[in-house]
MIKE-824059 format. One record per residue: residue in three letters; x, y, z of N, C-alpha, C, O in turn. Coordinates in pm, whole numbers, plus 50000, padded with zeros to 5 digits. Last residue first. Layout:
BEGIN
AlaXYZXYZXYZXYZ;...
***
This chain:
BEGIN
Unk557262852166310556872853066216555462861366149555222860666029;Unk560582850266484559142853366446558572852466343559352851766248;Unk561972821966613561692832466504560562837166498559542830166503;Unk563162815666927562332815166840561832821566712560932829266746;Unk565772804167067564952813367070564252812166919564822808066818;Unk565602769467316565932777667177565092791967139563902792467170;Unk565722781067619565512774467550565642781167397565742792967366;Unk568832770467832568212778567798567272776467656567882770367568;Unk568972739567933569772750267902568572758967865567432754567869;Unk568432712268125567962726168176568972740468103569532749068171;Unk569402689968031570442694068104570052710968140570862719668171;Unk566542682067989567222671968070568312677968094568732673468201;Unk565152704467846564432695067948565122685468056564662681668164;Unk567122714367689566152722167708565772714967838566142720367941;Unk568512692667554569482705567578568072711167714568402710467832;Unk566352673367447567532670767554568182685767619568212687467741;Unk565562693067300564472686067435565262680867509565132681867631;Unk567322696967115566822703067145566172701667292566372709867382;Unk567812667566997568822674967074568292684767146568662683967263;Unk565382663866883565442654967012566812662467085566902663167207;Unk565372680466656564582689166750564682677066903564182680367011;Unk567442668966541567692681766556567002689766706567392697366794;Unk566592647066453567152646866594568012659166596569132659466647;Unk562332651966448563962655566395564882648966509564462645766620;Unk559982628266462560722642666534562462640966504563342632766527;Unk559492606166351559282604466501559592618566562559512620866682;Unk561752609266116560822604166144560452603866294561392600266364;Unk564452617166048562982630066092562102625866145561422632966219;Unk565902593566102566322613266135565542626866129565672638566166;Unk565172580465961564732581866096564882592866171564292598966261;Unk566022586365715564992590065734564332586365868563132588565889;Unk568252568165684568562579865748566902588065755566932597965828;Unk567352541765650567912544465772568072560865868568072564765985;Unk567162532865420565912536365528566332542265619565542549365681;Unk569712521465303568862533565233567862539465318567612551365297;Unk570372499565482570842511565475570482528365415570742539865450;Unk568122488565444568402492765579568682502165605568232510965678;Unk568642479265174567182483465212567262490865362566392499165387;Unk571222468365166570912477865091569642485565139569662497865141;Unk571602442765287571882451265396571662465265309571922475165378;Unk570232417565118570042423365253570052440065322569182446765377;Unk571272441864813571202432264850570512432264991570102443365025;Unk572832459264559571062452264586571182442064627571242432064556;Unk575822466664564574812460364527573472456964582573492449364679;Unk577662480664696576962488664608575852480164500575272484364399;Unk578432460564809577522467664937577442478364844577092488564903;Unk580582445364680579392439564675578042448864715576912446564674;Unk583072461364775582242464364604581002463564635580222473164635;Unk582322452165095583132458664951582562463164906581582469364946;Unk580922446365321580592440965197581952443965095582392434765026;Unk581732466165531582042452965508581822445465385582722437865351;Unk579692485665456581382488265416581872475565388582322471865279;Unk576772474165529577292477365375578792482165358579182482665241;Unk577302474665774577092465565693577442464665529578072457465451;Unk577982504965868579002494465868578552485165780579272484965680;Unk575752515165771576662517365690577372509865711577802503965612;Unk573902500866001573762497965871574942500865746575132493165652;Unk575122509066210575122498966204574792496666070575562488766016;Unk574782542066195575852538366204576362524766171577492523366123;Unk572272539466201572682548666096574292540866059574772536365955;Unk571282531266481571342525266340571742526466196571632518366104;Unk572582554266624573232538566618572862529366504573632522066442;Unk570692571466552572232575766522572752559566553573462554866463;Unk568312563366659568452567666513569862567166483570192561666378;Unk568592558666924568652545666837568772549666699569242541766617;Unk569552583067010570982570267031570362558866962571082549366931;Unk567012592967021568112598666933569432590666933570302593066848;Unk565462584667196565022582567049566562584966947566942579966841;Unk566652585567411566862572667360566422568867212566632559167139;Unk565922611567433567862609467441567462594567394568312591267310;Unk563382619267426564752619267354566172615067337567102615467256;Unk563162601667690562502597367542563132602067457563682593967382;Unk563082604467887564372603367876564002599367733564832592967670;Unk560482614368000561702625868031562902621167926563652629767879;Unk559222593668014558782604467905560032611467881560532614067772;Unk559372563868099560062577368186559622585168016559882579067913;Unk558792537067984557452547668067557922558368124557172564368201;Unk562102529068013561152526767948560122532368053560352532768174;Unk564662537868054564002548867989562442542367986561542550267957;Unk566612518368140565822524868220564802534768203564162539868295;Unk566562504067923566182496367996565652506968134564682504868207;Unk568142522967775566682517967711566542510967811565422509067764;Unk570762524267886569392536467907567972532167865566912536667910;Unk571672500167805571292502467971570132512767931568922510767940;Unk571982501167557570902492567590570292489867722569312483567759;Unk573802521167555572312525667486571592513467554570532516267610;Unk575652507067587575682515867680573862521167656573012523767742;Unk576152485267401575692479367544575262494067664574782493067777;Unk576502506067154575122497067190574552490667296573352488867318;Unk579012508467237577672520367213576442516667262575672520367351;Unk579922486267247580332496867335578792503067361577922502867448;Unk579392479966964579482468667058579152476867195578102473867251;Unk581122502566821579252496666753579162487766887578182493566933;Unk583792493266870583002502666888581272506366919580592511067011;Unk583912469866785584122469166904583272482266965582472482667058;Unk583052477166481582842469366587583042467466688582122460266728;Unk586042491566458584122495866439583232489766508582592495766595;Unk587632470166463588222480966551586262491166549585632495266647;Unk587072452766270586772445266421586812458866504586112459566605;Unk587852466766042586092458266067586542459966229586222470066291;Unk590272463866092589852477166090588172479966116587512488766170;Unk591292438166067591512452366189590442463166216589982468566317;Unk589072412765996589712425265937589572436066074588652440166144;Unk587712394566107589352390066082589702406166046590812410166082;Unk585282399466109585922397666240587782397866254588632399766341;Unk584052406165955584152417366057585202414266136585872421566209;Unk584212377965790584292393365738585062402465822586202406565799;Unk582282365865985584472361365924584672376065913585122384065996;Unk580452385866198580512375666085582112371666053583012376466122;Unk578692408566366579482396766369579592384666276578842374966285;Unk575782415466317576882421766230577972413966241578452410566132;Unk573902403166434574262397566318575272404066228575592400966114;Unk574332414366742574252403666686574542398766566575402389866563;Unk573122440666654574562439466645575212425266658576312422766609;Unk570392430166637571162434966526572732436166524573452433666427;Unk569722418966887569982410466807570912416166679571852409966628;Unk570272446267050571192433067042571282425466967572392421166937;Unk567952455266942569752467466911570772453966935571762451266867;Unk566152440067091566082442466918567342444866850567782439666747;Unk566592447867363566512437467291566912433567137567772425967090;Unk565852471667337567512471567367567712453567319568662448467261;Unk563442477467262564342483967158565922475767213566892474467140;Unk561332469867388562072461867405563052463567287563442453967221;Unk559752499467453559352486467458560762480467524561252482667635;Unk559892527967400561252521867391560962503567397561802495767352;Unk558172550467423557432539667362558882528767345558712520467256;Unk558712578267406559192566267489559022554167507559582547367592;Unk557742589367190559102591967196559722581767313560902578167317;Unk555472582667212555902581467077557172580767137557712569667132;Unk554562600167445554412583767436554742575467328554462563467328;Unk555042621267361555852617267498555832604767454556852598467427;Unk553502624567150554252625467127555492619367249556572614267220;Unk550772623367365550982616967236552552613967192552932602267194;Unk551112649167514551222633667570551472622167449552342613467456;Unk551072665067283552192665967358552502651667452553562645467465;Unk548102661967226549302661567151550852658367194551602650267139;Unk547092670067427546812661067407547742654267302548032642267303;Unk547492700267458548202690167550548342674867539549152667867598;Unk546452708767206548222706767224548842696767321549822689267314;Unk544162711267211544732699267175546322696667176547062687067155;Unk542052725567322542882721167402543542710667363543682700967437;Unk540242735867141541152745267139542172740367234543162747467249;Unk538072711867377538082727267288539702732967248540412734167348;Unk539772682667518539022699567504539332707667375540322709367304;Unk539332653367375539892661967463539502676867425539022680967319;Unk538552649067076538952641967127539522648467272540742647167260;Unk535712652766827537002655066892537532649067039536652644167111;Unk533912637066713535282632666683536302641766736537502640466710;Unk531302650966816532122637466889533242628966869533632619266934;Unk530612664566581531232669766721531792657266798532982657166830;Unk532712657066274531462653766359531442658166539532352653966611;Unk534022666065986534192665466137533182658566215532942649666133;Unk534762665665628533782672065774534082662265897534382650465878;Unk537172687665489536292671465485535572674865607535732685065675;Unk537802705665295536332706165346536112693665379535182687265330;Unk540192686665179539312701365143538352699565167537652692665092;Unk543512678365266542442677965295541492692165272541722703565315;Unk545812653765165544852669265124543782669465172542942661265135;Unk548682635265264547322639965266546862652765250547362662365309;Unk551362623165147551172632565174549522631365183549062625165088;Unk552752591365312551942596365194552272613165266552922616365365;Unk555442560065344554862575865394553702583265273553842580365155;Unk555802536665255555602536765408554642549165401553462549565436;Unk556712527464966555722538565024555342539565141554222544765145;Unk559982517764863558572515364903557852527564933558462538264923;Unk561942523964744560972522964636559662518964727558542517364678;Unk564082538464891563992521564894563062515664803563202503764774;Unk563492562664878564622558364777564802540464789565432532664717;Unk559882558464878561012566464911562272562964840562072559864722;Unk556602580064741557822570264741559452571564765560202579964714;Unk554082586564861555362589064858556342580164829556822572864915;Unk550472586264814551302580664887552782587164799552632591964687;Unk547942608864904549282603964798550422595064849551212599364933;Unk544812611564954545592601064973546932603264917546982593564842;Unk542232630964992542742621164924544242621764918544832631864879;Unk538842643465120540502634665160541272629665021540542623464944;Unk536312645065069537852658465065538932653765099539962660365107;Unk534532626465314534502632665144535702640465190536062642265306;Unk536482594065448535332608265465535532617165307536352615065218;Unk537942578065548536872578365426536122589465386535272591565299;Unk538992581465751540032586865654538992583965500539262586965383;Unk537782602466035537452593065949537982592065788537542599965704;Unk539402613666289539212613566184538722599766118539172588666144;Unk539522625166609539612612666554539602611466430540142600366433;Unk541372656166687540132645866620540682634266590541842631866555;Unk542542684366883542922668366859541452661166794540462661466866;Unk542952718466796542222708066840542822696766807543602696866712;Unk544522746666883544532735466820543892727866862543992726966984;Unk544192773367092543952772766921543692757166872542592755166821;Unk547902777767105546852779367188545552777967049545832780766932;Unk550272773567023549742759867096548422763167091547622753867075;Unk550802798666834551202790366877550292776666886549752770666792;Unk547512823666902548542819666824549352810066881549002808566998;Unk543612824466801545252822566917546202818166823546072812066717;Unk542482828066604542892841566663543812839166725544802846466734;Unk541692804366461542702811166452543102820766499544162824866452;Unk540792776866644540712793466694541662799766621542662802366687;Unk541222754666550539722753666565539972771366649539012775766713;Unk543412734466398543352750066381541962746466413541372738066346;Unk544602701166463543802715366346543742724466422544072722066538;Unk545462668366379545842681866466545392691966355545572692466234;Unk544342634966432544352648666353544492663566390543502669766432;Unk544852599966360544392610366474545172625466388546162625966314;Unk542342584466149543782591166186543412599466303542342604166341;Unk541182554765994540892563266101542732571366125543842566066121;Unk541872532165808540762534665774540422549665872539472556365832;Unk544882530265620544442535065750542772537765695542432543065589;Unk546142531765377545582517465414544522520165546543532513165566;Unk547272555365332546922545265187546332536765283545482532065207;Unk549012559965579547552565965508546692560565456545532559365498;Unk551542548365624550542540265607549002547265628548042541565680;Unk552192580965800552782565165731551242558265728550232560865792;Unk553212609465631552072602865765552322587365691552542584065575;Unk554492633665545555342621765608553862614165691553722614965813;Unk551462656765534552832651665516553102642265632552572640965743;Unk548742677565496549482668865574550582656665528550052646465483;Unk546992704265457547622694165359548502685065490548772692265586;Unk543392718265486544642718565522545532706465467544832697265424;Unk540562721565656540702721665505542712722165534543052728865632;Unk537462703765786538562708565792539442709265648539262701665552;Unk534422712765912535432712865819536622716665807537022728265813;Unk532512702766217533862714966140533722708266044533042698066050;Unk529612708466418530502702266339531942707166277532312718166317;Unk526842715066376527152702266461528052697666444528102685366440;Unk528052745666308527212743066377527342730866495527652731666614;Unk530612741966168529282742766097528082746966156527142751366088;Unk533582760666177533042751166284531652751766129531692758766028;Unk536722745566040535762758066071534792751866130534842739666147;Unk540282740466098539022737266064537752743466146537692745766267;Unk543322738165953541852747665987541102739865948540962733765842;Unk546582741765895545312732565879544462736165979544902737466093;Unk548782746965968548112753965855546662752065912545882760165961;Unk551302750166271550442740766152549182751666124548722760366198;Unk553342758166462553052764166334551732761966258551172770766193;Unk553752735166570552902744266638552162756666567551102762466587;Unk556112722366528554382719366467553322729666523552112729566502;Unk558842720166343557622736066435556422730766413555722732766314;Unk558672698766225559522699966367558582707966400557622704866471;Unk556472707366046557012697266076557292697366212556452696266302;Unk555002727065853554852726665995555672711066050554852704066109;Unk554902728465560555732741665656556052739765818556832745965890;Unk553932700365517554892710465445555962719365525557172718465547;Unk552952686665866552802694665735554282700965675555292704765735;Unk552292664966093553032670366041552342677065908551312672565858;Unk549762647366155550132661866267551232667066146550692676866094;Unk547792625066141548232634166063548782649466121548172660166120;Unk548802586466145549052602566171549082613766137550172617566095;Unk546382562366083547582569466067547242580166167546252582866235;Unk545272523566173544972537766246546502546066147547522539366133;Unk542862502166137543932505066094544012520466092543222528266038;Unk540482482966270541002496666260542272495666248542932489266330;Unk540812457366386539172459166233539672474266172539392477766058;Unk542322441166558542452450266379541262453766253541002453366133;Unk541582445766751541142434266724541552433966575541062426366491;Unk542472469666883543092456466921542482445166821543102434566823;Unk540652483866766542142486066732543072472266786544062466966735;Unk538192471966864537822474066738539802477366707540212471566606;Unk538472484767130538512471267106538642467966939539452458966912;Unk538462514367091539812506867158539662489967106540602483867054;Unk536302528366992537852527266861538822511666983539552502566944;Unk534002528367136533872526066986535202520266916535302511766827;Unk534622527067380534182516867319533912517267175533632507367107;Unk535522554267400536572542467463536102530467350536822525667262;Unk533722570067320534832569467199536112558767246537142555567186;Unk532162567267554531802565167409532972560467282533012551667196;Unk533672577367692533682564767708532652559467585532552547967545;Unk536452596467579535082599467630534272582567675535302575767679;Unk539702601167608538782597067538537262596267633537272595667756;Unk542122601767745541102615267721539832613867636539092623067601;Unk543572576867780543982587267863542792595967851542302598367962;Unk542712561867573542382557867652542452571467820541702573267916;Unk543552580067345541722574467362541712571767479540802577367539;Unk546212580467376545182590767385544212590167387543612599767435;Unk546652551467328547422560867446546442568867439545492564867506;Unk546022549767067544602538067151545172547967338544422550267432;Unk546572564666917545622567966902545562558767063544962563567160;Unk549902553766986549652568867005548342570467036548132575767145;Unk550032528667033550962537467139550562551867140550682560067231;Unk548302514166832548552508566956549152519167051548692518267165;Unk548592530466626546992527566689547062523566825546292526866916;Unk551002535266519550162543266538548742544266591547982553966599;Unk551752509066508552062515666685551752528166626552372536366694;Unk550842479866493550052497666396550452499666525549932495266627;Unk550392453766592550102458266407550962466766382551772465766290;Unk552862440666802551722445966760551522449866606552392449066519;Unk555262428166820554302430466944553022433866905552062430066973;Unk556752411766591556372422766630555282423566726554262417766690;Unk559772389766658558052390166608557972403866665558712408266753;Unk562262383966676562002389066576560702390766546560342393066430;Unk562492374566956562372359966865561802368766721560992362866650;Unk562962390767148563402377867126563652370467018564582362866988;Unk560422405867129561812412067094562502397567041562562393966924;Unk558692390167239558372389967103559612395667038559942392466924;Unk559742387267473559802378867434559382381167237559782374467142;Unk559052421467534560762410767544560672398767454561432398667357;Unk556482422967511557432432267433558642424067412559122420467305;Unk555522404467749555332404167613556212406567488556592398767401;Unk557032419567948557062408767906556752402067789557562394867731;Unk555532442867960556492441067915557612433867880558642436867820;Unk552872433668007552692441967836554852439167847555442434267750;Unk553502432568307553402417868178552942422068031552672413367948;Unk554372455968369555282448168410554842432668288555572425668218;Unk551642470768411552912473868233553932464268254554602462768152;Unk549222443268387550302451368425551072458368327551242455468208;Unk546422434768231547032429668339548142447568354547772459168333;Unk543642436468103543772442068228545072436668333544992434768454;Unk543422430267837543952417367922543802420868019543722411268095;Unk541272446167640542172441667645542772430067780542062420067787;Unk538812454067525539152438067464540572438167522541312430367462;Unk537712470667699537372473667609538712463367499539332468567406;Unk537312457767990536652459067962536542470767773535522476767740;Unk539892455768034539302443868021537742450567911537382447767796;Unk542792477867963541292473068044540332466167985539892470367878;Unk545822473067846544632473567818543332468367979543232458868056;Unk547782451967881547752462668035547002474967946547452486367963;Unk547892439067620547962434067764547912439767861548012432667961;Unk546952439467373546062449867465546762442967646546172442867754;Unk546502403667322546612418267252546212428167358545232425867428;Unk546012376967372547432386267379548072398767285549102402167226;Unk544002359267363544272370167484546022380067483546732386267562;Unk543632348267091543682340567228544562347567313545702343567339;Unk542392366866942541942359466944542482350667039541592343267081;Unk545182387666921543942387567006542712379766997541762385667048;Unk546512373266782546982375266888545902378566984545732373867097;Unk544952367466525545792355966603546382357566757546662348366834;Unk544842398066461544052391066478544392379066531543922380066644;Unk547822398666445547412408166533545972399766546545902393766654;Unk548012385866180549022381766322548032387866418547342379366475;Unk546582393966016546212380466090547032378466170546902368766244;Unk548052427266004546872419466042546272406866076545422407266165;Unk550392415365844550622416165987548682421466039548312415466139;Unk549842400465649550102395765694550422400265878550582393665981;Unk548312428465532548002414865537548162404265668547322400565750;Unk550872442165528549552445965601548912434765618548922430465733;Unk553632441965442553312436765519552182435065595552182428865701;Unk553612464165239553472450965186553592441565260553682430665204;Unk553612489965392552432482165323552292468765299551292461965322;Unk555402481565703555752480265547554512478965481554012467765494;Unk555002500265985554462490465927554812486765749554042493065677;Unk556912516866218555982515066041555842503165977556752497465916;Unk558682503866394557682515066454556772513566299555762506666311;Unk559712469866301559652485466375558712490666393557692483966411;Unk558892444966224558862458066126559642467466182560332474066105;Unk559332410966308559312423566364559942435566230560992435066166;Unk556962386766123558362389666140558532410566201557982419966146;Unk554082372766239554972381966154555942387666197555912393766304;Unk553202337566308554002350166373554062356966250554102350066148;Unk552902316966147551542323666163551892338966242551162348866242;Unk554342290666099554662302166045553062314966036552462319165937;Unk553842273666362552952273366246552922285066168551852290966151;Unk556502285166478556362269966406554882268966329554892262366225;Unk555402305366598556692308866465556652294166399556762292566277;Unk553452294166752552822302666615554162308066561554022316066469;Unk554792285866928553902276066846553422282966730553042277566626;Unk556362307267065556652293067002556212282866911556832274666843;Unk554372320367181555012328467069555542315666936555372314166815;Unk553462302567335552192305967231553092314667131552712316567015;Unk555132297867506554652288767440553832293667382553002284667367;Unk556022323867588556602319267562556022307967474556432308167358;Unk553172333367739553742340367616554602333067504554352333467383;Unk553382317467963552522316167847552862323367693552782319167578;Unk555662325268095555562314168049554902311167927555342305667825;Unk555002349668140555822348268062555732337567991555702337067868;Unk553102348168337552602351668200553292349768101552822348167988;Unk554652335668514553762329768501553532331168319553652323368225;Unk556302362068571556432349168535555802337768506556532328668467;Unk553802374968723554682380768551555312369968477555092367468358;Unk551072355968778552432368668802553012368568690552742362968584;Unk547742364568798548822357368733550122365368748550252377568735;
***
């Protein structure tokens, strides 16, 4: 089937399910708890008639077609405010790394079962002390024999509270130091010693929890790629987080799209931001078009969508007046907004990878500790 072809189909099946209000409306990268529900029977609806997993292999529920018709998909669902998928912690990071280093055991256990939403997947790599410096991280886990325990606290991980499986960065050699040392697991978020806090943010929702973990146990076949070899596995992870750009330029359009209003338009000073915001955005929406599956350019596009939306949302709320110190649309955006600024990796540490990887400066020096 060619791309156009697929499009086609896409097109009439996106069409028919916003008219049998059965689409869910596009989230972003986190899923809103209070969208789980509903964005589960989407995802179930989607892969119940072939349009989940599209450049997925057939053989573990997905479509076996192209990244050229997954990106088709992406567009058209851009299009029309629907989200491509559940859990782009299941879809871009866990189901990316299962499929890349996963064992074929652990192909068929988690991949079809994530497309089909029986698995609701988090993240647990960040910590307290270990955020940006993840390399730093606390969290240990000892071996048993057929097995580890792992004991350690984990932060900012979204949608915990609901995730039945996480992917999990630990300490399996404390003698090495840095990278060297860390294992990648599948985790089972039921498991004994876990428990859960979810976070509340200044929008009042809970996207993010903190996790504790004391002595929960492991199983040898929940790790995921080599021994003490989880950094690398990590690192692809994170590439694929950071470039995961889909159909972001799509999306950046519709939004600046709706900033245009009387309001913006008659006032000098509105219109003079706007033109601006306009600029930015058509220039960002080239790089997102060429960034997409390039790893290399993943910072620089992670970091022009955090800082553009930062930017687009305060405008919303200036325009308002008075009113934009009220509880309204553009209040929830604006309050969310700046927490993108860690979320996904600082854009402290995306300047960094830019400075370091794409204009080859010298690299940051490191504290000891």
């Amino acid at each position: 089937m060619t791309v156009a072809e697929f499009r086609q189909r896409v097109i009439g099946f996106l069409d028919a399910s916003i008219a049998e209000d059965i689409a869910c409306p596009s989230f972003g990268a986190i899923m809103p708890p209070a969208m789980f529900e509903r964005a589960r029977a989407w995802q179930q609806h989607c892969f119940a008639n072939g349009f989940a997993g599209i450049d997925w292999p057939t053989e573990y529920g997905g479509q076996g077609l192209s990244f050229d018709h997954a990106q088709a998909w992406n567009d058209e669902c851009a299009r029309r405010g629907v989200t491509a998928y559940m859990n782009f912690q299941g879809f871009i990071l866990a189901g990316g790394a299962i499929r890349k280093y996963g064992t074929e055991e652990q192909k068929q256990r988690y991949l079809r079962a994530t497309l089909a939403a029986d698995i609701l997947w988090c993240q647990l790599f960040s910590e307290p002390n270990s955020g940006s410096d993840l390399v730093s991280l606390g969290s240990r886990a000892e071996p048993t024999g057929d097995g580890w325990l792992v004991t350690g606290q984990k932060v900012w991980s979204s949608t915990a509270q609901l995730a039945q499986y996480a992917i999990l960065l630990a300490r399996t050699n404390p003698q090495e130091a840095g990278h060297r040392g860390i294992s990648f697991f599948l985790f089972d978020m039921n498991s004994p010693g876990v428990d859960v806090r979810p976070l509340t943010q200044m929008t009042g929702d809970q996207e993010f929890c903190e996790v504790f973990l004391t002595d929960a146990p492991l199983a040898a076949d929940d790790l995921l790629g080599p021994l003490h070899g989880g950094w690398t596995v990590a690192t692809s992870v994170l590439a694929d987080e950071r470039s995961a750009v889909g159909a972001a330029g799509i999306g950046l359009r519709r939004s600046l799209d709706q900033l245009v209003t009387p309001a913006t338009t008659e006032d000098e000073v509105a219109r003079d931001r706007l033109l601006d915001l306009t600029a930015t955005g058509g220039a960002l929406g080239q790089l997102l078009n060429r960034s997409a599956g390039n790893p290399l350019l993943g910072p620089l596009t992670k970091l022009g969508l955090t800082e553009i939306a930062s930017r687009m949302t305060t405008f919303a709320v200036d325009t308002q007046g008075p009113a934009g110190m009220i509880d309204n649309d553009a209040t929830e955006p604006f309050l969310y907004a700046p927490g993108m600024r860690v979320a996904g990796g600082t854009s402290e540490i995306q300047r960094n990878l830019i400075g370091e990887r794409l204009l080859g400066l010298p690299r940051e020096p490191k504290q000891k500790r």
